[in-house]
OpenMM code with the backbone's topology and positions (N, CA, C; nanometers):
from openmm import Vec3, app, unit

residues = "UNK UNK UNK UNK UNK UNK UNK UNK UNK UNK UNK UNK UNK UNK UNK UNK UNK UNK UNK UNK UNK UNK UNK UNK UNK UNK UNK UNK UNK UNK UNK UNK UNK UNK UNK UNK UNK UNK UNK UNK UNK UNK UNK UNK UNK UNK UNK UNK UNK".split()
positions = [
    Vec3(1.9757, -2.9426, -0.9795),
    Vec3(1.9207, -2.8578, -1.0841),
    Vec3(1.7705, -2.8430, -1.0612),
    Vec3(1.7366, -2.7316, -1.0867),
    Vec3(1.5619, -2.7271, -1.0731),
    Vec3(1.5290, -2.7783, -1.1994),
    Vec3(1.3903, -2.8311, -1.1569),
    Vec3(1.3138, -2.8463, -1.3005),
    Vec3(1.2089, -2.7713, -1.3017),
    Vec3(1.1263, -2.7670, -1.3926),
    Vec3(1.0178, -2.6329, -1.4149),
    Vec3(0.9158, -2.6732, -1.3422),
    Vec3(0.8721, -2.7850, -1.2729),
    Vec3(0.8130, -2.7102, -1.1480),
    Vec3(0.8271, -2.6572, -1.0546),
    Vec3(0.9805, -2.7046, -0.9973),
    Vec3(1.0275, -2.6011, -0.9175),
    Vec3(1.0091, -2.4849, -0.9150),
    Vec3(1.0671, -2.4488, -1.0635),
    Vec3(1.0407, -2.3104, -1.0824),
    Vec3(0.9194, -2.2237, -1.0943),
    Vec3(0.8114, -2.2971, -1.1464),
    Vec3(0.6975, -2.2661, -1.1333),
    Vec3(0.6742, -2.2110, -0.9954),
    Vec3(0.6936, -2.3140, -0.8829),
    Vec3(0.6684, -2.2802, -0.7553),
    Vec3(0.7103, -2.1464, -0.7404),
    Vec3(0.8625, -2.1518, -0.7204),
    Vec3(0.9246, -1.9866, -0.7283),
    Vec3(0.8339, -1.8958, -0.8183),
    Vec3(0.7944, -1.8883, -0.9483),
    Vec3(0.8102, -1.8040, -0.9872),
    Vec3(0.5907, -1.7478, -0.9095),
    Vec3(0.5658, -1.8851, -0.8836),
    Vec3(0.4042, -1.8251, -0.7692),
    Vec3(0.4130, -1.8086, -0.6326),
    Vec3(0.5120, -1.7920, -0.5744),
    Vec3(0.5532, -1.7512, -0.5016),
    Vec3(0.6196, -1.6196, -0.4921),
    Vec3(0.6787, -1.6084, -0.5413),
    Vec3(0.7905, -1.4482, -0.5430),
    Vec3(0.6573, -1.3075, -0.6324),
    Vec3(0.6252, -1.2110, -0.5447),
    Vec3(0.5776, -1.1158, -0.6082),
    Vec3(0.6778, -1.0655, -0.7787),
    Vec3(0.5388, -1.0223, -0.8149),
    Vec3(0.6504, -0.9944, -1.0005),
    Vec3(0.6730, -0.8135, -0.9764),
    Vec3(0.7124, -0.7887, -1.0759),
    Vec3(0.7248, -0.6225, -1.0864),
    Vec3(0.5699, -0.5362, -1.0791),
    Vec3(0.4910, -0.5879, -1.1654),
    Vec3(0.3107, -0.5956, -1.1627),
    Vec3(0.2961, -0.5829, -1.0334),
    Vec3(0.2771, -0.7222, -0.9732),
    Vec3(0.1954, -0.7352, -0.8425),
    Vec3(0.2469, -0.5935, -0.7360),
    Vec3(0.3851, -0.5477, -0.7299),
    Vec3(0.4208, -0.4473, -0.6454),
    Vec3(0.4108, -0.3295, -0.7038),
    Vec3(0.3778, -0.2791, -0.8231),
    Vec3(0.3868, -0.1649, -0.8557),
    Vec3(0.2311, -0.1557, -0.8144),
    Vec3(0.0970, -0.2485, -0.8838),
    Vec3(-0.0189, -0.2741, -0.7963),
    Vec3(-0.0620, -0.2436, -0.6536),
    Vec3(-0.0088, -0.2814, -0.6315),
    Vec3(0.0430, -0.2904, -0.4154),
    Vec3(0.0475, -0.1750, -0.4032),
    Vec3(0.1779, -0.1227, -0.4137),
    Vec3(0.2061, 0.0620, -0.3711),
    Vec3(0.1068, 0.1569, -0.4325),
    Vec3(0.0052, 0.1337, -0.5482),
    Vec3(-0.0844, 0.2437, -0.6269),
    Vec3(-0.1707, 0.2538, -0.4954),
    Vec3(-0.2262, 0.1711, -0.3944),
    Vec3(-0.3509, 0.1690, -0.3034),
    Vec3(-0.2790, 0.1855, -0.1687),
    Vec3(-0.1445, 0.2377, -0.1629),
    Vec3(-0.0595, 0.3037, -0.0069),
    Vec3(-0.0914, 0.4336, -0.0227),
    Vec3(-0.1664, 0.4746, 0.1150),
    Vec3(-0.1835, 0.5943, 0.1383),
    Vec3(-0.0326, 0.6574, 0.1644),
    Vec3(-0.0332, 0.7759, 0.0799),
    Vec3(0.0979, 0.8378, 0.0830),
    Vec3(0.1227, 0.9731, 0.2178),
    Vec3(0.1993, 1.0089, 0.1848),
    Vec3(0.2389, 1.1213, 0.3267),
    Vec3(0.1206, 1.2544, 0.3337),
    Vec3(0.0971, 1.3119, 0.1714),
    Vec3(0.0161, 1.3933, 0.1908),
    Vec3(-0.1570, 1.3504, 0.2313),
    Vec3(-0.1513, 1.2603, 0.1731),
    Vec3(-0.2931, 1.1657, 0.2626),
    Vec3(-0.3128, 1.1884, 0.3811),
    Vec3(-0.1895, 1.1717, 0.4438),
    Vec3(-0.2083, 1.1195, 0.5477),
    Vec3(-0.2196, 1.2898, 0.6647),
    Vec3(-0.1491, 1.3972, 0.6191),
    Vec3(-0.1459, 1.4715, 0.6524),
    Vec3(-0.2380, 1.5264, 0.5932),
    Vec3(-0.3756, 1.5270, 0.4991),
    Vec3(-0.4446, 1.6010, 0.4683),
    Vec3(-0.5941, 1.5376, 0.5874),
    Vec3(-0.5678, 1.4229, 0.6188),
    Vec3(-0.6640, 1.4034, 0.6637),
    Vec3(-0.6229, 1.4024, 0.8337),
    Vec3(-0.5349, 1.4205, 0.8858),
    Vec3(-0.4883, 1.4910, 1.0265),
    Vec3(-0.5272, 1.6366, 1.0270),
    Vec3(-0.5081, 1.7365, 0.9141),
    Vec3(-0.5877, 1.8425, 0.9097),
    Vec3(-0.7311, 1.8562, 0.8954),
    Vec3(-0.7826, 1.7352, 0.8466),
    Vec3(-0.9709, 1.7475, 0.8532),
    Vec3(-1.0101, 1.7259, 1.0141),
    Vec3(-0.8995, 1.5912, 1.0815),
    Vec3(-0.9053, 1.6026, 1.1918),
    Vec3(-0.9655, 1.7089, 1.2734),
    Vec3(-0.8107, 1.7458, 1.2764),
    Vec3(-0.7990, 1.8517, 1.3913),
    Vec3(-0.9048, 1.9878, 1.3456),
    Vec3(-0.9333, 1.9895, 1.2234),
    Vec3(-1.0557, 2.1069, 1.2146),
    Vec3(-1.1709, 2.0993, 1.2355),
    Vec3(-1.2021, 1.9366, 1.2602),
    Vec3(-1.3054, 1.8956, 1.3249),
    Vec3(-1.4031, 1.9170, 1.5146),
    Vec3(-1.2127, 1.8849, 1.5273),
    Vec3(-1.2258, 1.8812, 1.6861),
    Vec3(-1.2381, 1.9960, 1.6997),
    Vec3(-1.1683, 2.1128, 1.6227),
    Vec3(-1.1824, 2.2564, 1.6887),
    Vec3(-1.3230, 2.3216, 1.6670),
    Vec3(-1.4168, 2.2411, 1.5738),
    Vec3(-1.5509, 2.3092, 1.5525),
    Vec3(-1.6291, 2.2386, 1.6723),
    Vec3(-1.5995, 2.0905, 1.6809),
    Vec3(-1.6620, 2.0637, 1.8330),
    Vec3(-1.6426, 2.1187, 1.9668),
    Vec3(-1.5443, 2.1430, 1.9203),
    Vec3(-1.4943, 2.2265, 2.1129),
    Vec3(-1.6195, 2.3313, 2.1426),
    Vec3(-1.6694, 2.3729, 2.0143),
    Vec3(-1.7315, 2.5265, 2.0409),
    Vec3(-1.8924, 2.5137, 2.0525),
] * unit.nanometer
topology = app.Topology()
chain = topology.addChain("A")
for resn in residues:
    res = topology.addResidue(resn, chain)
    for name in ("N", "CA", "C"):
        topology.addAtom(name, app.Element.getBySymbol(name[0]), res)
């Protein structure tokens, strides 16, 4: 049987619903990521010239 420090351990150990909804707010998402491949590449094409 656990006793409550055990569980304690588990429960500072195991991410909560909080800590991951936290986490994913600061993941750059798809349009991020494709908005800034377009600053890119409009970059390089003003250097070429």
């Amino acid at each position: 049987m656990l006793s409550d420090e055990d569980i304690q351990k588990l429960i500072d150990v195991f991410a909560t619903k909080e800590d991951l909804n936290e986490a994913v707010q600061n993941l750059s998402t798809k349009a991020d990521f494709n908005n800034l491949m377009t600053s890119v590449d409009t970059y390089a094409k003003k250097s070429d010239c």
